[in-house]
C-alpha positions as CSV (number, residue, x, y, z in Angstrom):
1,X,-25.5,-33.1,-61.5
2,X,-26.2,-33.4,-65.4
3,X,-28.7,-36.2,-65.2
4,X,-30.7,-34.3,-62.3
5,X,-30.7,-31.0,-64.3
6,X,-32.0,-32.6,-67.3
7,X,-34.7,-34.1,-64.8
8,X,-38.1,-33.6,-65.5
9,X,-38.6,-33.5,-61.2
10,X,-36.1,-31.1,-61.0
11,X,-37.9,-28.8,-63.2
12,X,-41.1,-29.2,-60.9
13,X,-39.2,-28.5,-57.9
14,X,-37.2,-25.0,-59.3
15,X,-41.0,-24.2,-60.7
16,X,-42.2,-24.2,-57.2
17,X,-38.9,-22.4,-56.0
18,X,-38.1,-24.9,-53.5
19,X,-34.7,-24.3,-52.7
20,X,-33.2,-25.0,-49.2
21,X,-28.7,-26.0,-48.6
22,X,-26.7,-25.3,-51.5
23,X,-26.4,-29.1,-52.5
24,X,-30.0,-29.9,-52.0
25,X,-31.4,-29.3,-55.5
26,X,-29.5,-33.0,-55.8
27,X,-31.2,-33.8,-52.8
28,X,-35.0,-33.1,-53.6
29,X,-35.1,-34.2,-57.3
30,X,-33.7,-37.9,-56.8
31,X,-35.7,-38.1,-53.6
32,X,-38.8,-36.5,-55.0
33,X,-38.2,-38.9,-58.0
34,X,-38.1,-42.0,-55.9
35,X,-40.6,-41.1,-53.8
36,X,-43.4,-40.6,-56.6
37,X,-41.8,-44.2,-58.6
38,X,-42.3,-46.2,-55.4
39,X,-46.0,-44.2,-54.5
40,X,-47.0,-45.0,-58.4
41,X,-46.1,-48.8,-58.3
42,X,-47.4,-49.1,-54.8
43,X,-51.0,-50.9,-53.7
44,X,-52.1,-48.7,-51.1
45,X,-53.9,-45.7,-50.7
46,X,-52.9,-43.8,-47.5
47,X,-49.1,-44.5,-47.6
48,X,-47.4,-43.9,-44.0
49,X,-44.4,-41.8,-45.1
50,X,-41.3,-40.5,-42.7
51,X,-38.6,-37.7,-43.1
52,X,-36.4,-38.4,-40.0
53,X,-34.3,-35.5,-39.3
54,X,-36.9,-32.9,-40.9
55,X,-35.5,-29.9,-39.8
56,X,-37.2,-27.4,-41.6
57,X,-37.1,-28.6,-44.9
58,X,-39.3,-27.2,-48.1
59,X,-38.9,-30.8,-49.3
60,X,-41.5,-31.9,-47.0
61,X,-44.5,-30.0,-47.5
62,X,-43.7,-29.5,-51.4
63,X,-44.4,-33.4,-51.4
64,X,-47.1,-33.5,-49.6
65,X,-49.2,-31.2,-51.7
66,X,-47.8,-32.6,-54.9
67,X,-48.0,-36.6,-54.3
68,X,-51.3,-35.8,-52.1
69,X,-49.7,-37.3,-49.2
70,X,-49.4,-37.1,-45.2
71,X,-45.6,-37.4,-44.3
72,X,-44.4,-37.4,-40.5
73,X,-42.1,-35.5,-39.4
74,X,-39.3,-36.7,-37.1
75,X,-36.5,-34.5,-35.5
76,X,-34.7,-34.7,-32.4
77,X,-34.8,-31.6,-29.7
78,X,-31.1,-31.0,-30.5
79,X,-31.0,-31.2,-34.2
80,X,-29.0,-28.4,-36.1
81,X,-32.4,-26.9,-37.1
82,X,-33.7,-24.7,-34.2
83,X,-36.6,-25.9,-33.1
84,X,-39.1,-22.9,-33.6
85,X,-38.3,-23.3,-37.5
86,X,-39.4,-27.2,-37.2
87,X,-42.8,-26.9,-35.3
88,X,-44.7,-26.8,-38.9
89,X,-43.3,-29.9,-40.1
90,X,-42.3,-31.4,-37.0
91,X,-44.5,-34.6,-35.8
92,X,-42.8,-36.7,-33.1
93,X,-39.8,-35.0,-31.2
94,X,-37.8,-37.9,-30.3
95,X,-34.9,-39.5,-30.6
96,X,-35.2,-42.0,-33.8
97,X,-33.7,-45.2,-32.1
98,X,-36.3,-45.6,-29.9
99,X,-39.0,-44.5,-31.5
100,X,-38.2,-47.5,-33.9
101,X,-38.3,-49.9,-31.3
102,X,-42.0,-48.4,-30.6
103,X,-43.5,-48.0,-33.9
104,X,-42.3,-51.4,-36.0
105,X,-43.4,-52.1,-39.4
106,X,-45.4,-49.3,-39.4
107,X,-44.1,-47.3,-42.6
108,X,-44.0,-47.3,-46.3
109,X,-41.4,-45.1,-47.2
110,X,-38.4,-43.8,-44.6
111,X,-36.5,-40.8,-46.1
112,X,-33.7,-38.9,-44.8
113,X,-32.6,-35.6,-46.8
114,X,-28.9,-35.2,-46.2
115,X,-29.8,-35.6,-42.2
116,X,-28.6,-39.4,-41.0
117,X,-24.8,-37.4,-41.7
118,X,-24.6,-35.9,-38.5
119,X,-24.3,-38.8,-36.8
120,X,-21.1,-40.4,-36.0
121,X,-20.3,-43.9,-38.1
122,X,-21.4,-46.3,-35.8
123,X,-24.7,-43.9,-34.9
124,X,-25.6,-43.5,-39.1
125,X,-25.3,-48.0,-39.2
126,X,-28.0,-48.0,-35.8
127,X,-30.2,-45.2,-38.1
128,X,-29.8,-47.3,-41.3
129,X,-30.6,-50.7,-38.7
130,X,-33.8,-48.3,-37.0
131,X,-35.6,-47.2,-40.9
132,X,-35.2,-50.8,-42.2
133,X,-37.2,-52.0,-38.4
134,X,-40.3,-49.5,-38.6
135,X,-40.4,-50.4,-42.7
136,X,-43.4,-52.5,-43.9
137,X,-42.2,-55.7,-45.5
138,X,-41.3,-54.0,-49.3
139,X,-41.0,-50.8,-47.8
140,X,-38.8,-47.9,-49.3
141,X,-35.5,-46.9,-47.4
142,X,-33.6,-43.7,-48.9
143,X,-31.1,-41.3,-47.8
144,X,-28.5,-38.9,-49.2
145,X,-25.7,-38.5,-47.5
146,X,-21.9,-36.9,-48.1
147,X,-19.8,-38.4,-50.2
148,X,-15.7,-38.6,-49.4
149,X,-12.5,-40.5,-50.9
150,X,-12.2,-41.1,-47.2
151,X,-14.1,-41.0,-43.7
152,X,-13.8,-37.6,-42.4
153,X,-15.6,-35.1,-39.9
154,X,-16.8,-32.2,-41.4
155,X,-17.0,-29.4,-39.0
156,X,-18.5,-26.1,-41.3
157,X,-21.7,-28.7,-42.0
158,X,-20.8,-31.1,-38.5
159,X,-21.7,-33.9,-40.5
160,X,-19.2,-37.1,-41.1
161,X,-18.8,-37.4,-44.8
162,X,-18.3,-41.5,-45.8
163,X,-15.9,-43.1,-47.9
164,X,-17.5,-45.5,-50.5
165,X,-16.3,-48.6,-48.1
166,X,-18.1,-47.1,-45.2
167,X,-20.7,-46.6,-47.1
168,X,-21.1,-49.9,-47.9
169,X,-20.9,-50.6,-43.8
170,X,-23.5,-48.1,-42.8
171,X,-26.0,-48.9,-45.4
172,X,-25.5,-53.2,-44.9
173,X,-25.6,-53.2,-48.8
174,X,-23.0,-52.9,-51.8
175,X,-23.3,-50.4,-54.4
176,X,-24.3,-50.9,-57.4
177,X,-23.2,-48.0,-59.0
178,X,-20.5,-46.6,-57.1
179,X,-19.7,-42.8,-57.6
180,X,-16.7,-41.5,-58.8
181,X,-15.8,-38.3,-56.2
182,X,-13.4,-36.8,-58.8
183,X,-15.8,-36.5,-62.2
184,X,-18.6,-35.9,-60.0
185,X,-16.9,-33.1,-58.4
186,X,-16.1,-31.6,-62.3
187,X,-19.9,-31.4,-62.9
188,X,-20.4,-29.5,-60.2
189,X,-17.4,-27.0,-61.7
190,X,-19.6,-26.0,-64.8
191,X,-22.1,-24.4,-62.1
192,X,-25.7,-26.2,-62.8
193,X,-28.2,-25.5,-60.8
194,X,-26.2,-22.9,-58.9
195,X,-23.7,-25.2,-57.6
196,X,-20.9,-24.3,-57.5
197,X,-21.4,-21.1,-56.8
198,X,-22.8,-21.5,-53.7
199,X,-20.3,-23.9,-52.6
200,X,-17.7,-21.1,-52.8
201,X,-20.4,-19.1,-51.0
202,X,-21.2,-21.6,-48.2
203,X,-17.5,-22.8,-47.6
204,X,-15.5,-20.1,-48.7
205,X,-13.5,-22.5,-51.1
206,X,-13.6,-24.3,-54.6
207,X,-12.0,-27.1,-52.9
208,X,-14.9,-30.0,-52.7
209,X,-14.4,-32.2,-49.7
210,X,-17.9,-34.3,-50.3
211,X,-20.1,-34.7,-52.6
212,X,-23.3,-36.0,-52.2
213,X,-24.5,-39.6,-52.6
214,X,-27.7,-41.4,-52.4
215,X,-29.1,-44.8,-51.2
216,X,-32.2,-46.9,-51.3
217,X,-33.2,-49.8,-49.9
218,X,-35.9,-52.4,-49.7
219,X,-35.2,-55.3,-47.9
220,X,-31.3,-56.1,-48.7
221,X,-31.3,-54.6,-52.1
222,X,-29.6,-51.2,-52.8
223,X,-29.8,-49.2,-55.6
């Protein structure tokens, strides 16, 4: 939390007032970050761009008028977003493991925004498996995710928060900075960004039983 609030992309992003889950000012700065780092260093024009799991995110369109970019949508018809709130964003309908075995190496950047955690373990490895399949050759994998000292199902989100040795598992990759759950959890304590706050709102609690974590890949390489 203190190196995204000092983040110039945060800034952007709270200018706009793109908001969205209580956590997801993390979310949208590091991925916006990524996102323009990768588009800036990268040789092509029209980049082919997914958000799997789009839901109804403020993420999505923000980026595309900002980075002057077209980004599919993907959701599936029973994701935790009713569908009448995705139909803006919402591209393909479809379940994401086949879909990858129909579009291969056909994108540039695959992003999921705190989505590939509602999936069971072995489900989040065959989504992590599906992104790096329909990826270009040097194309950008990224995902946040929640963050655990251990594995555990988290029903007031229904996602399945990963220890940093699952992690590892799902995302076929070791860390190279591995977070620390407790010290992360005190900066979210001094409240930046709203955090903490509206943690206690969302969950009732100041108890923190995730906190969220981020990967990207391209090729084997994680960062």
């Amino acid at each position: 939390p203190l190196a995204i609030d000092r983040s110039p992309y945060r800034q952007r992003l709270a200018d706009a007032g793109i908001k969205g889950g209580w956590n997801y000012a993390l979310d949208h700065a590091w991925l916006f970050e990524h996102i323009d780092q990768y588009l800036g260093a990268a040789p092509t024009k029209f980049p082919v761009i997914f958000d799997v799991g789009c839901g109804n995110s403020m993420l999505h369109p923000f980026l595309e008028k900002e980075l002057n970019v077209g980004i599919i949508g993907i959701d599936r018809i029973d994701g935790l977003c009713p569908h009448t709130q995705r139909t803006d964003i919402m591209d393909f309908c479809v379940d994401f493991l086949e879909f990858a075995e129909t579009y291969p190496r056909t994108a540039d950047i695959v992003f999921w925004l705190s989505s590939i955690e509602h999936n069971d373990i072995e489900n989040q490895k065959r989504c992590v498996e599906a992104s790096m399949k329909v990826l270009k050759p040097g194309g950008l994998f990224l995902a946040t995710f929640g963050y655990a000292p251990e594995t555990k199902w988290f029903e007031p989100s229904e996602q399945l928060n990963l220890s940093s040795e699952d992690a590892e598992w799902v995302m076929g990759a070791k860390w190279s900075s591995k977070p620390a759950f407790e010290s992360t959890v005190a900066e979210y304590r001094l409240d930046l960004m709203d955090l903490d706050s509206r943690h206690q709102q969302r969950y009732g609690t100041s108890e923190y039983e995730f906190v969220v974590a981020a990967t990207s890949l391209i090729g084997d390489t994680v960062h």
